[in-house]
Every structure is written in structure tokens, then in C-alpha cells.
C-alpha positions in Angstrom: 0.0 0.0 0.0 1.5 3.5 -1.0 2.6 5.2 2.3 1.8 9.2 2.5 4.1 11.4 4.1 2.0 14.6 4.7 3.7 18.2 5.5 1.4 20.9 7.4 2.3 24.5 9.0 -1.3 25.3 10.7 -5.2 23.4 11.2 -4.6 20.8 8.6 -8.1 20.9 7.1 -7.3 19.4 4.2 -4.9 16.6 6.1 -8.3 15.5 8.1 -10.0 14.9 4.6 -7.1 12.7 3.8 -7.4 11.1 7.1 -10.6 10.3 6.6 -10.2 9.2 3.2 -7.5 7.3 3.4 -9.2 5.4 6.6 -12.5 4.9 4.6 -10.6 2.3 1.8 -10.5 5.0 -0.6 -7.4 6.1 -1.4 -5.7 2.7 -1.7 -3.4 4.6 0.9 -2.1 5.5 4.8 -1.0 8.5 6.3 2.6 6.7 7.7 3.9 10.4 9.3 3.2 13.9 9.5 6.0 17.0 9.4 5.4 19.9 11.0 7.7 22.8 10.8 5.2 24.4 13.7 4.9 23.0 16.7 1.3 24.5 17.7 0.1 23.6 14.6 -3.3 21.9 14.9 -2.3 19.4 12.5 -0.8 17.8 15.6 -3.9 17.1 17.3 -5.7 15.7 14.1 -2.3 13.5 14.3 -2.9 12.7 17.3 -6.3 11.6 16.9 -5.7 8.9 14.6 -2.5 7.5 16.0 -0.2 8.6 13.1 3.0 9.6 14.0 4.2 13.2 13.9 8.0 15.1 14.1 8.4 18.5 14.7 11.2 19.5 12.6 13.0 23.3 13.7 14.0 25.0 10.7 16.2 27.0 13.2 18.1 24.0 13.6 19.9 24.4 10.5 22.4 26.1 8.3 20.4 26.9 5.4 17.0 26.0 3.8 18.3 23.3 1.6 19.7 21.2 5.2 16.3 21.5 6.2 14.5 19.9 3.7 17.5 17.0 3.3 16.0 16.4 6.7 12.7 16.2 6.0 13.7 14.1 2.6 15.5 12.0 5.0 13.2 11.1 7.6 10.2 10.6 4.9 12.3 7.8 3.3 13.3 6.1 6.3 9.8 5.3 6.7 9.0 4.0 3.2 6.9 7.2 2.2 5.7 7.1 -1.6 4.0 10.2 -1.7 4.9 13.4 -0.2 1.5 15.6 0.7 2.0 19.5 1.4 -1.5 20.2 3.3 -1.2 23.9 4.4 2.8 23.2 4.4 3.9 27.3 4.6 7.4 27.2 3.2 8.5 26.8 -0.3 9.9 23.3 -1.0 13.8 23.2 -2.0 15.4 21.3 -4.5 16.5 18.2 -1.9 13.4 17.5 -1.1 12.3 17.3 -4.7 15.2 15.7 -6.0 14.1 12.8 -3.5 10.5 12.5 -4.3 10.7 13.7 -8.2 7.0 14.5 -9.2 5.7 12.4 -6.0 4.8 15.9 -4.9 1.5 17.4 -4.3 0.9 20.5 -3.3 -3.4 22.2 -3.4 -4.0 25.6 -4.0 -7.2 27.5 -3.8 -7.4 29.5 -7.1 -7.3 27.7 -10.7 -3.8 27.9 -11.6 -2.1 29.5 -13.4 -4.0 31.9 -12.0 -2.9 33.9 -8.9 -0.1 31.9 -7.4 1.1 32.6 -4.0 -0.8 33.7 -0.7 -4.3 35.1 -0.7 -5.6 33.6 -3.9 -9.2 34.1 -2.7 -8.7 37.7 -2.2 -6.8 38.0 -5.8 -9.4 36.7 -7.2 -11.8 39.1 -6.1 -9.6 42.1 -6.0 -9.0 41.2 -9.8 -12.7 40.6 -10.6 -13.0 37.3 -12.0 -15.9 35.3 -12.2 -14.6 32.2 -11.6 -12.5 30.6 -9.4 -11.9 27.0 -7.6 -8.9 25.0 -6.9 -6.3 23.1 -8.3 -4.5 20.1 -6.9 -0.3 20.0 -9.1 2.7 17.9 -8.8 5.3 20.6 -6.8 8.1 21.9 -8.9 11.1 24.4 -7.9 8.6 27.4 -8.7 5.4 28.7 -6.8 2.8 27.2 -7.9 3.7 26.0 -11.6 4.0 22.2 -11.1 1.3 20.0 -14.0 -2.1 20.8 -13.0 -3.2 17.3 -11.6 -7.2 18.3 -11.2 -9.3 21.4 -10.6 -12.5 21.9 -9.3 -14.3 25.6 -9.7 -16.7 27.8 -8.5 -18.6 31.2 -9.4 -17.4 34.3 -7.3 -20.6 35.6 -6.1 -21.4 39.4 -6.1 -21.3 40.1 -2.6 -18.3 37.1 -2.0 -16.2 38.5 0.9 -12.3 36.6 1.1 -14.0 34.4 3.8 -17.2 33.6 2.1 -15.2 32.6 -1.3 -12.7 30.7 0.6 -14.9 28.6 2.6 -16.8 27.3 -0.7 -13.0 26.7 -2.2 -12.0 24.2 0.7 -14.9 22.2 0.5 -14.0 21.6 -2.7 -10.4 21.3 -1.8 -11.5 18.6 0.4 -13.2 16.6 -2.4 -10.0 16.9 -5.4 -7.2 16.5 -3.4 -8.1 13.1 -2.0 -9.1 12.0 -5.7 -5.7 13.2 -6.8 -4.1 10.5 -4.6 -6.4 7.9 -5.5 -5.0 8.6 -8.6 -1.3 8.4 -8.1 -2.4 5.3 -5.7 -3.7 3.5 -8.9 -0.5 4.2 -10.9 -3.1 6.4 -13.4 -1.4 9.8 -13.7 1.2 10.2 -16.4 3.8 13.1 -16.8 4.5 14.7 -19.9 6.4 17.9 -20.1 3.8 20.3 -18.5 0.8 17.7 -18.8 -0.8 15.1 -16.5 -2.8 12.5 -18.4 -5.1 10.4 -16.7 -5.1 7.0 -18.0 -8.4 4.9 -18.0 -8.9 1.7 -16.4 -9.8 -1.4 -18.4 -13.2 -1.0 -20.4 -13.3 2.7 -18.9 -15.2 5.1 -21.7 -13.5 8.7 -22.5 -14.0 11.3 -20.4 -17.7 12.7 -21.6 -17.9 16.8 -21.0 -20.1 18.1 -18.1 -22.3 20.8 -17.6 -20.6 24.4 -18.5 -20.3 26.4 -15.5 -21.1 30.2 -16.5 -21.5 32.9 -14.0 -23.2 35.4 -14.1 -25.8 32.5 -15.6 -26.8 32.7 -19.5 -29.9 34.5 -19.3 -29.5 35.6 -16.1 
């Protein structure tokens, strides 16, 4: 069974919903250890709840950002880890790390990339008046943000959306895709090419049939 190795900074929202995922047969996949680089992080509790181990690792505790993540690379493959999962992880993941795990890292972010990368996406996204936005789940390369797009999920910015309002209907789909990206992986279904992820069907699978358009404001409206 592919063993996860999840890395969180804060309340670990979307680490519960691979909790629970992974504990409901889902994901084809366990939670074997969870990095934090913040020890007050609520992550720890969730942790805690479900009897999966968790380290504390100091960033202060070393000479530079790259001896940090050999660290973390370190510690994740001493326990067999297959997948690296950065849930609410606040730092920007060095080349060590990466080199260790090469595209067996996922990262979610709550605007549709490549759309406004970095902190505050929700409040880009209004601020910048679009009228739609979502969530996208990518493989984590050296930039911010610009790994292949793995799966998005989107939804119409309301008129009166406040950064609070918009974010909360963004996690609940964050809580959906990012699961279903490592079901995925698990299944040994997602193919890299250059800049593309291909999902490949399973035996006697039919192509992928378009869904409903999502327009906002609504045709007609």
C-alpha cells in the first residue's frame, strides 16, 4: 500500500479529509507520518487523533533551507513514504526535497492555476474581478505554484463574496480533489508529460464525456 508522508504548517483541514479518506478504503493509501515545521500547529492534534505519527522538525536547527528539507527528505524515506502531501505546508519546498521525491509531490492551492499563485488567492481573485475561481491540486516543482495541473474543481465568485465567504466554498472543494488526486497516483493512473498530466483509464473505462458548462453570471441571467 503506497505510504503518505503529509507536511502541514497550521489546522490541517485538508490533512483531516485525507485522514478520513484514506481510513475509509478510498485512497488505496495510509497516512505513515506527518512534518510539521510548527509546533502549535493543529495538524498535531488531528495527528494525534488517529494514531499517526508526527515530528516537529525546527527549521532554526539548520544552516540553510536546503539542510532543512534533506532532513525532511531523510526522515520521509526512512519510513518508506511514496508520496509526499504538502497540506497547508507554509514554506517553499527546496530542490532536496524534490530531487528525492521527483514529481511524487503534491501540493493544493485555492485558485485555478495558473491563476494567482502565491498567498491570498481568494482575495486575488476578487480584487481582480473574476468570475470564476476554484482549486487546483499540481505535482510541486522548484517554482510557486507552476507544477502540471493534476485536477481542478471551480466555482462562481458571487457578487457580494467577501475573502472568507469565497474561501470557505474553495475548501470544501479542496477537500473533495485532493483526495481523488491520490487515488490517482495510488492506482498508478497519472502520467507526466512535459507540463501535462494525463489520466489513464482503467480497463473498459469510456473517455472522459464533458459536463455541464459552469457560466456565472448565468446565460440568461
Amino acid at each position: 500500500m503506497l505510504k503518505l508522508g503529509v507536511l502541514a504548517s497550521g489546522r490541517g483541514s485538508n490533512f483531516q479529509s485525507i485522514i478520513d479518506a484514506a481510513e475509509s478504503g478510498r485512497l488505496g493509501a495510509s497516512v505513515e507520518v506527518l512534518v510539521v515545521d510548527n509546533p502549535s500547529a493543529f495538524a498535531i492534534k488531528r495527528a494525534e487523533n488517529h494514531n499517526i505519527q508526527h515530528l516537529f522538525i525546527n527549521p532554526r536547527d539548520f544552516a540553510s533551507k536546503d539542510d532543512f528539507f534533506v532532513k525532511i527528505a531523510a526522515e520521509l524515506k526512512g519510513r518508506g513514504v511514496g508520496l509526499v502531501i504538502l497540506a497547508g505546508f507554509m514554506r517553499i519546498v527546496r530542490k532536496p526535497l524534490l530531487d528525492a521525491f521527483p514529481m511524487r509531490v503534491m501540493n493544493i492551492h485555492p485558485a485555478l492555476l495558473p491563476s494567482f499563485p502565491g498567498l491570498h488567492g481568494q482575495s486575488q481573485t476578487i480584487d481582480y474581478g473574476v468570475k470564476i475561481s476554484g482549486c487546483t491540486v499540481h505535482f510541486v516543482d522548484e517554482g510557486m505554484d507552476t507544477g502540471p495541473v493534476i485536477i481542478q474543481a471551480a466555482v462562481p465568485v458571487l457578487p457580494r463574496d467577501t475573502e472568507e465567504k469565497l474561501s470557505a466554498r474553495i475548501l470544501s472543494l479542496e477537500h473533495k480533489i485532493f483526495p481523488e488526486a491520490i487515488r490517482l497516483f495510488s492506482e498508478g493512473r497519472l502520467e507526466v508529460e512535459g507540463r501535462i498530466v494525463r489520466v489513464k483509464k482503467r480497463s473498459g473505462q469510456n473517455e472522459l464525456e464533458p459536463e455541464a458548462s459552469l457560466v456565472n453570471p448565468p446565460l440568461g441571467y
